[in-house]
ZAMARGU-4260 file (C-alpha; in steps of 0.2 Angstrom, whole numbers, plus 5000, padded with zeros to 4 digits):
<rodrens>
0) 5323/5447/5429 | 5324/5465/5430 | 5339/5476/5429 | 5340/5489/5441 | 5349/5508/5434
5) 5351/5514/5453 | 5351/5534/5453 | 5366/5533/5465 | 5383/5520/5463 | 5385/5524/5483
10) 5382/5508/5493 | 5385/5502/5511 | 5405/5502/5510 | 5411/5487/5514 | 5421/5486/5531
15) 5435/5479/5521 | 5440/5494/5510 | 5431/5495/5514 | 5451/5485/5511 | 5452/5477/5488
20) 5438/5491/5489 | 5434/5487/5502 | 5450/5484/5509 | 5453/5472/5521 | 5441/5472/5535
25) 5451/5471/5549 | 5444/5470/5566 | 5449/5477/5583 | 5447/5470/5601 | 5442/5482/5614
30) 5455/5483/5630 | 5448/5483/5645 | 5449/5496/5655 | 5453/5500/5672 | 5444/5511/5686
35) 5457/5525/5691 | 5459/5524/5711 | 5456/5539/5721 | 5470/5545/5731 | 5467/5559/5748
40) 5481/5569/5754 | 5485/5564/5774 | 5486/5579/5786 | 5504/5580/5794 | 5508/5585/5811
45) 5509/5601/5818 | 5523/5607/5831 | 5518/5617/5848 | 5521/5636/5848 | 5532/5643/5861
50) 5524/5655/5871 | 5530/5671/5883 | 5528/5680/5900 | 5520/5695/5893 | 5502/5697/5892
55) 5495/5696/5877 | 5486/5710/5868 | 5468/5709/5864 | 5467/5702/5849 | 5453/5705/5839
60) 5443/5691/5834 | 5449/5682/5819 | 5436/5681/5805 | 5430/5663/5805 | 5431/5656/5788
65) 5421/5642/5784 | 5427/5625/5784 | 5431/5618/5767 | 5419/5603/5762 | 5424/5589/5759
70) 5428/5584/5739 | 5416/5569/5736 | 5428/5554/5729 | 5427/5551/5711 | 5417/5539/5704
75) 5424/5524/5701 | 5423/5518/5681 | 5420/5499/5680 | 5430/5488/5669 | 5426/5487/5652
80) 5420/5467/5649 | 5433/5457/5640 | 5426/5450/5624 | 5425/5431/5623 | 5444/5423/5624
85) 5450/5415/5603 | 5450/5398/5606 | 5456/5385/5593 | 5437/5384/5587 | 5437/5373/5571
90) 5450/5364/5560 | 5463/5378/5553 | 5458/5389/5567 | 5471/5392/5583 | 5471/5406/5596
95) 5482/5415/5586 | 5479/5409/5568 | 5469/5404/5554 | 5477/5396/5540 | 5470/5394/5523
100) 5476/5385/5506 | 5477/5398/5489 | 5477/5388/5473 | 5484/5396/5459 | 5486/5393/5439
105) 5501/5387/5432 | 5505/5401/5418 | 5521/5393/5414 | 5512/5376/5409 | 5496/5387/5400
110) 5511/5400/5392 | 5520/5384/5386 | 5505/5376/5379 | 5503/5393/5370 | 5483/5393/5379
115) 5490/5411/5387 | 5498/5425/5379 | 5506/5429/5396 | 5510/5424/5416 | 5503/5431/5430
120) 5518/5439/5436 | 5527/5433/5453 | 5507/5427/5461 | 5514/5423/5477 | 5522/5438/5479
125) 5504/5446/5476 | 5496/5435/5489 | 5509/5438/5502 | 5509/5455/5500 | 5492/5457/5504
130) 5491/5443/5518 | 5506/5453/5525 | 5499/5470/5524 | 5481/5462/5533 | 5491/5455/5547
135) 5500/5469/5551 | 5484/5479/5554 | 5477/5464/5567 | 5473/5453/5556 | 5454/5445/5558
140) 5447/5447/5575 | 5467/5445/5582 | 5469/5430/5575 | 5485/5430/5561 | 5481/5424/5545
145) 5496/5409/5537 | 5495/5404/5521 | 5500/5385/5511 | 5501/5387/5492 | 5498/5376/5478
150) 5499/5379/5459 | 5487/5368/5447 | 5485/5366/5429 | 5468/5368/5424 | 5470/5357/5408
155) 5460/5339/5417 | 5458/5336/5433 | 5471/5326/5441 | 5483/5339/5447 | 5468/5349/5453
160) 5461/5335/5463 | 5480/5330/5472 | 5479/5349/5475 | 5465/5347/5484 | 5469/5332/5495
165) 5484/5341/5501 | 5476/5355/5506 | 5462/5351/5514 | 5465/5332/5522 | 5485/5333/5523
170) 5487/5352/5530 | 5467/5353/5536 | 5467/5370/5531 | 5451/5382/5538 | 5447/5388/5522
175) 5453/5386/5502 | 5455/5402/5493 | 5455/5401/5473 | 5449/5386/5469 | 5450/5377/5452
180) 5447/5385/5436 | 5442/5377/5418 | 5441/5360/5414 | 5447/5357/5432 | 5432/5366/5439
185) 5426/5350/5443 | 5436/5348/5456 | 5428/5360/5466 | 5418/5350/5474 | 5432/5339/5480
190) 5435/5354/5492 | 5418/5357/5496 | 5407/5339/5498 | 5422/5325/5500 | 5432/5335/5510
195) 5419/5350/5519 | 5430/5363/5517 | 5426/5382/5515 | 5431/5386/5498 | 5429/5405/5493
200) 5433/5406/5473 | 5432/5392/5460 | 5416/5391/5446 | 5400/5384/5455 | 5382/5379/5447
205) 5366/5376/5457 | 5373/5357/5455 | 5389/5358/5462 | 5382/5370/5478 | 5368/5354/5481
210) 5381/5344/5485 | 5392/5354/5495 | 5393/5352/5514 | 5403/5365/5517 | 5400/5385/5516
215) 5406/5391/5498 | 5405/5409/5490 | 5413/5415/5475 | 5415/5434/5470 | 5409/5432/5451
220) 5391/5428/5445 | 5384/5410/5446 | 5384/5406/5427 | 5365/5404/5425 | 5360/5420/5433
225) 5373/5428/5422 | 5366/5419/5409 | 5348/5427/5411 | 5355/5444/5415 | 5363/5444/5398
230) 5349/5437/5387 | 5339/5452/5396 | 5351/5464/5392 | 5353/5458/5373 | 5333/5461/5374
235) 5333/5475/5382 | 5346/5482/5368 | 5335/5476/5354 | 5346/5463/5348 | 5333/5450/5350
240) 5322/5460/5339 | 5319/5444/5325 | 5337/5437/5328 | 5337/5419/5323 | 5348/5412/5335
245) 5360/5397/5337 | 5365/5390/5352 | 5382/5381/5356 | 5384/5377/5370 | 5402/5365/5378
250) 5401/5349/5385 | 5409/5357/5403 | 5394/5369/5402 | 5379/5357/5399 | 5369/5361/5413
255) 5369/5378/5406 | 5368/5376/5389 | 5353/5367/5393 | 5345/5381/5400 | 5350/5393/5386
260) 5334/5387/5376 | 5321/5390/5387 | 5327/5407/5392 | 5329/5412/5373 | 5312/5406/5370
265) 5305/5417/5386 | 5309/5433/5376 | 5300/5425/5360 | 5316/5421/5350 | 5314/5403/5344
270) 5332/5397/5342 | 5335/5388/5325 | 5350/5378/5331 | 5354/5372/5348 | 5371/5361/5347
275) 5384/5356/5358 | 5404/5357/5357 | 5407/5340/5364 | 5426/5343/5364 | 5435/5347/5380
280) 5442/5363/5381 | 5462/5363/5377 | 5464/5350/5362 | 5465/5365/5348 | 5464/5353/5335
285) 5448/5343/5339 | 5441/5359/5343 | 5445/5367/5325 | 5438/5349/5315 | 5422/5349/5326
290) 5418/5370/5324 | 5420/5366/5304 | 5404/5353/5306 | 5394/5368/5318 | 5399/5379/5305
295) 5392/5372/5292 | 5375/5367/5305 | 5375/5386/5309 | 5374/5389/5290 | 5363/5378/5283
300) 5351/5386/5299 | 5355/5402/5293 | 5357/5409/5308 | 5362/5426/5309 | 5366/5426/5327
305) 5377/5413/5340 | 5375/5412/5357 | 5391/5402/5362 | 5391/5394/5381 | 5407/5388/5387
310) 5424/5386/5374 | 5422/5404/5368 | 5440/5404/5363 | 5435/5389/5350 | 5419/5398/5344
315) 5423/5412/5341 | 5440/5404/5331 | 5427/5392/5322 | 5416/5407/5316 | 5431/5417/5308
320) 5439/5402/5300 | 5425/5394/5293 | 5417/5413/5285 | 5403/5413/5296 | 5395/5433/5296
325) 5385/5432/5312 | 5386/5442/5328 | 5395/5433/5341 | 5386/5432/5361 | 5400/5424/5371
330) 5395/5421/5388 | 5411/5419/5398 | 5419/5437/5395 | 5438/5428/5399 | 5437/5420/5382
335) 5440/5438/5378 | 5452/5445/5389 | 5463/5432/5387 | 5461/5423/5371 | 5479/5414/5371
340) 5490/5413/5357 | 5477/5401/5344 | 5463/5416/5346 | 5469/5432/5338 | 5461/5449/5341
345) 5455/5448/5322 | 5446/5431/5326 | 5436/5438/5342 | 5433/5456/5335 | 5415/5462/5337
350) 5408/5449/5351 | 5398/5454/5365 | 5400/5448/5381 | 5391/5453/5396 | 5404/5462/5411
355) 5407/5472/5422 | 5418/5488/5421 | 5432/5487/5409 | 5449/5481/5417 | 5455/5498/5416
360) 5441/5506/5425 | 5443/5490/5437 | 5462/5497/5440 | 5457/5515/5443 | 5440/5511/5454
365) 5444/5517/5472 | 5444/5497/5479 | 5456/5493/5467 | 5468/5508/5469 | 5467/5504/5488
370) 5475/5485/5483 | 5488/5494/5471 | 5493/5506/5484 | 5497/5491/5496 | 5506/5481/5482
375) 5517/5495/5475 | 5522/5501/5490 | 5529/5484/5496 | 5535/5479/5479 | 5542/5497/5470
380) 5553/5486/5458 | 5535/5483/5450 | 5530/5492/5437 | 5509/5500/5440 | 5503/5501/5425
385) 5486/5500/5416 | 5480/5485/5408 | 5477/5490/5392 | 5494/5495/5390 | 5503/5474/5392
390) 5506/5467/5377 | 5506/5448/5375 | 5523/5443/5381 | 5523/5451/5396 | 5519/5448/5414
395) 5500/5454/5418 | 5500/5460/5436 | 5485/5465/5435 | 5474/5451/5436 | 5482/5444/5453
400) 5484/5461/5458 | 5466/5463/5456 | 5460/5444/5456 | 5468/5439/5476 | 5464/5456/5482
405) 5446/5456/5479 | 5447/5437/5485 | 5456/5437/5500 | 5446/5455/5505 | 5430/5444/5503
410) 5436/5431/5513 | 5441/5443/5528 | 5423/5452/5528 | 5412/5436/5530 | 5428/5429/5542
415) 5427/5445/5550 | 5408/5447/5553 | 5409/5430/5562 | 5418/5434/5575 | 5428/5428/5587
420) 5421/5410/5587 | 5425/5408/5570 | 5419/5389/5561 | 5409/5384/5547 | 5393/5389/5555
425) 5397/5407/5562 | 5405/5409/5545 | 5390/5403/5532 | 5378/5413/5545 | 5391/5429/5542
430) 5392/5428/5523 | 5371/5425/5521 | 5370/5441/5532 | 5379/5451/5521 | 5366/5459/5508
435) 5374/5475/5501 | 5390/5478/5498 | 5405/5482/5490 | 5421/5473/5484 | 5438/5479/5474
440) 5431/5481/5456 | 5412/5477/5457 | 5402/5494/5464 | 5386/5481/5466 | 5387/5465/5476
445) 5378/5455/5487 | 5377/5438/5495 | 5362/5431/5507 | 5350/5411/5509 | 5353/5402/5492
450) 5365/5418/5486 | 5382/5412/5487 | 5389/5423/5471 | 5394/5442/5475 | 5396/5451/5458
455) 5378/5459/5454 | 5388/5472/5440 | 5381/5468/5422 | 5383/5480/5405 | 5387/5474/5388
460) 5404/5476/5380 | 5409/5473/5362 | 5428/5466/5359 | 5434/5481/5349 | 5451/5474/5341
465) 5457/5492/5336 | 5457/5499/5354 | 5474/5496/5364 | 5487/5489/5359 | 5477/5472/5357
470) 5462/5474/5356 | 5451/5476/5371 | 5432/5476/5378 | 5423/5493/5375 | 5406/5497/5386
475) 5387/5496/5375 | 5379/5500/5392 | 5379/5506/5407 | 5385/5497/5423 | 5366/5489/5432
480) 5364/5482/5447 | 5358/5465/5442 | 5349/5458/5458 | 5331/5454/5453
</rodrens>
C-alpha cells in the first residue's frame, strides 16, 4: 500500500458542511414556477364635440405622427417541472419522514464498572440537537428526519442484540445510526444480515460485510486496511529496521490478528512471537493472569517490540506490570484515549498508535467547529471546551459532540445524494458514488464498490503521558492520505 503526502489538504467539500464539516447536506426542492400573464390596457370611449354656426378658420394641416406600434406580448415563461412527488418509498421512509434508530453506550454502566473514566455528557441532547438543527434547514430532500433511541452495554451481546430487535423488527426503522461497539460488535450483523437494515456506524470486517444484505458504511477505517497502513507507516518510519516483533492479538480480533503475520513478514520482519489473548475484553482480572503468561512468552522471545491487536487496554497494562522494556504498537488508538480507570497514563506512556488528528485538532478543524457552533448555540449552559483540558471525572462532550455529528452528517450526504426515491438501493448506489470527500474531523475520506469505510487520514502518534492534564496522543508524522 502506498501513502499519499497530497501537496494540497483542499478536497471536494462535502455537500454536508459541507454540515460535521461538512455540515449537513441538506437539499432543496425547486418550486415551480409560473408564466406571468400579459395584460393590454382597453381603449375607453370618446364623447362627441359640439360644434358651432361659424365657419371655421383654415386650419393648417396637422402634422401627422405616426401611429404607435403595436408592443409585441411578452413571452410566456413555462412552468418549471415539479421534481418527482416523496412517496412512502421503503420501510422508515414516509412522504414527510424518515426515521432511523441511534444506539448509544451506556456510560453509567461503563463508569460504574470503572471501564471509563468518564460519561458522555447528556448524548441525547447531542443527537437531538443536531437532528433538530438538520430539520429545521429542510431536512433530507423535504423529508423530516425522527429519531427512536436505545442505550446498550457493550460488555457481551445480549443487550446489544434486544437493542437490535427493537429497532429494526419492532419500530422497522430506515436506517440504524451507531451501531454496537466492543465485545458487542458482533451484533452488528444482527442489524445488517438477520434483519437488512442500513446501519451507518458499528466496527465491520471483510466477514461481517460478506454477510450483510443490507447497505452498511462506517466513518472509521476497516480494521485490516488500517492494519496495513500502520505496519507501512512503522516501515516507512524505520521502526521495522531489525525489530524483533511479537504479535498479540485478542480473541474478538482473530480475523485480524491473523493477518498481522503475513503483513509483518511482507516488510521482511520475521515476528518471533505470534500469541493470542483469548480473554474477552472486561474481565480485568483474567486479563491481568493471562498478560503474566504473554509476558513471560514475550521474554523468553526477547522481543524488543509488541504489536497488540485488540485489548490494548490489557496489553499495554500487562507490559507495565509485568517489567517488559519494549515499544508498544497498539492498534486501536481508543485504548489510548480512554484507557478507564484499571489503565493509568504511566501504564500506556510511550505506545504508538496509528490516527488521525489529535482530538484537539479534531475540535478546532473547520467541520467540527461547524457541529460546535450548532450545539453551543442551542445548548449555552454547556461548557466548549477543548479536550485535552477534561479530566477523568468529568463529562466528555466532546466525543458525542464530535462522534453523532460526523455520523449523522455522513448519513444525510449518502441519504441526500439519493434522492427523492430514497431505499436501500438508491442509497448503496449514493454512498459507492461518493469517492472524495470530506467529514467533520477527517480532511481525507472516501467510500466507492467494496469501500464501505470513510476515514482515509493516517499519521503516527505517541501517547505522551506528561502533555495535558492526563496525558494525551502527540503527532510522529504527518497527516496522509491513506487510499492506495
Amino acid at each position: 500500500m502506498t501513502l499519499k503526502n497530497p501537496t494540497s489538504a483542499i478536497r471536494r467539500g462535502s455537500v454536508l458542511t459541507r454540515l460535521l464539516g461538512l455540515l449537513a447536506l441538506f437539499a432543496l426542492i425547486a418550486s415551480a414556477c409560473g408564466g406571468g400573464e400579459v395584460s393590454s390596457e382597453e381603449p375607453g370611449d370618446t364623447e362627441p364635440t359640439e360644434t358651432t354656426d361659424t365657419e371655421p378658420a383654415e386650419a393648417e394641416p396637422a402634422e401627422e405622427t405616426p401611429a404607435e406600434e403595436p408592443e409585441e406580448p411578452a413571452e410566456e415563461t413555462e412552468p418549471a417541472e415539479e421534481g418527482p412527488a416523496l412517496t412512502a418509498s421503503f420501510r422508515g421512509v414516509t412522504e414527510d419522514t424518515i426515521t432511523i434508530g441511534v444506539t448509544m453506550l451506556d456510560f453509567d454502566d461503563l463508569v460504574e464498572k470503572n471501564l471509563s473514566p468518564n460519561g458522555w455528557g447528556d448524548q441525547i441532547l447531542v443527537w437531538q440537537t443536531y437532528i433538530d438543527d438538520l430539520n429545521a434547514k429542510g431536512g433530507i430532500n423535504g423529508r423530516m428526519v425522527e429519531a427512536l433511541y436505545e442505550f446498550y452495554t457493550p460488555l457481551g451481546t445480549t443487550v446489544a442484540a434486544e437493542t437490535c430487535v427493537k429497532l429494526t423488527e419492532d419500530n422497522e426503522v430506515f436506517a440504524v445510526i451507531g451501531g454496537f461497539l466492543g465485545p458487542a460488535e458482533t451484533e452488528n450483523t444482527c442489524i445488517t444480515d438477520t434483519h437488512e437494515t442500513i446501519l451507518v456506524g458499528g466496527v465491520q470486517s471483510r466477514e461481517r460485510l460478506s454477510q450483510s444484505k443490507a447497505p452498511w458504511v462506517q466513518s472509521t477505517s476497516l480494521r485490516d486496511r488500517r492494519l496495513e497502513v500502520f505496519i507501512d507507516l512503522l516501515d516507512q518510519d524505520g521502526r521495522l529496521q531489525d525489530a524483533k516483533v511479537a504479535i498479540i492479538g485478542s480473541i474478538e480480533l482473530e480475523d485480524i490478528y491473523e493477518q498481522a503475520e503475513d503483513i509483518i513478514k511482507s516488510k521482511g520482519v520475521e515476528p518471533v512471537l505470534v500469541a493470542i489473548n483469548d480473554v474477552p475484553q472486561g474481565d480485568i482480572v483474567a486479563e491481568n493472569a493471562r498478560w503474566q503468561v504473554l509476558a513471560e512468552n514475550i521474554r523468553a522471545a526477547e522481543a524488543d517490540a509488541v504489536l497488540i491487536i485488540g485489548s490494548g487496554q490489557a496489553g499495554t497494562r500487562g507490559i507495565f506490570e509485568n517489567g517488559l522494556d519494549v515499544e508498544k504498537w497498539v492498534l486501536e488508538r481508543n485504548a489510548l484515549d480512554n484507557p478507564g480507570e484499571n489503565t493509568t497514563a504511566e501504564m500506556i506512556d510511550g505506545s504508538i498508535a496509528p490516527t488521525g488528528l489529535t482530538n484537539d485538532e479534531i475540535y478546532e478543524e473547520a467541520g467540527t467547529q461547524e457541529c460546535r457552533e450548532i450545539f453551543f448555540a442551542a445548548n449555552p449552559d454547556v461548557e466548549d471546551r477543548l479536550p485535552s483540558t477534561y479530566v477523568d471525572g468529568e463529562e466528555s462532550w466532546f466525543n458525542p459532540i464530535m462522534s453523532y455529528c460526523r455520523w449523522l452528517r455522513l448519513f444525510t450526504e449518502i441519504a441526500t445524494a439519493a434522492g427523492p426515491d430514497l431505499t436501500q438501493e438508491s442509497f448503496l448506489a449514493a454512498a459507492e458514488g461518493l469517492t472524495d470527500f470530506s467529514l467533520p474531523g477527517l480532511p481525507f475520506s472516501s467510500l466507492g464498490p467494496g469501500k464501505y469505510d470513510a476515514d482515509d487520514s493516517f499519521r503516527l502518534s505517541v501517547f505522551d503521558m506528561t502533555v495535558g492534564e492526563e496525558g494525551e496522543l502527540v503527532p510522529v508524522t504527518d497527516i496522509l492520505d491513506g487510499t492506495s
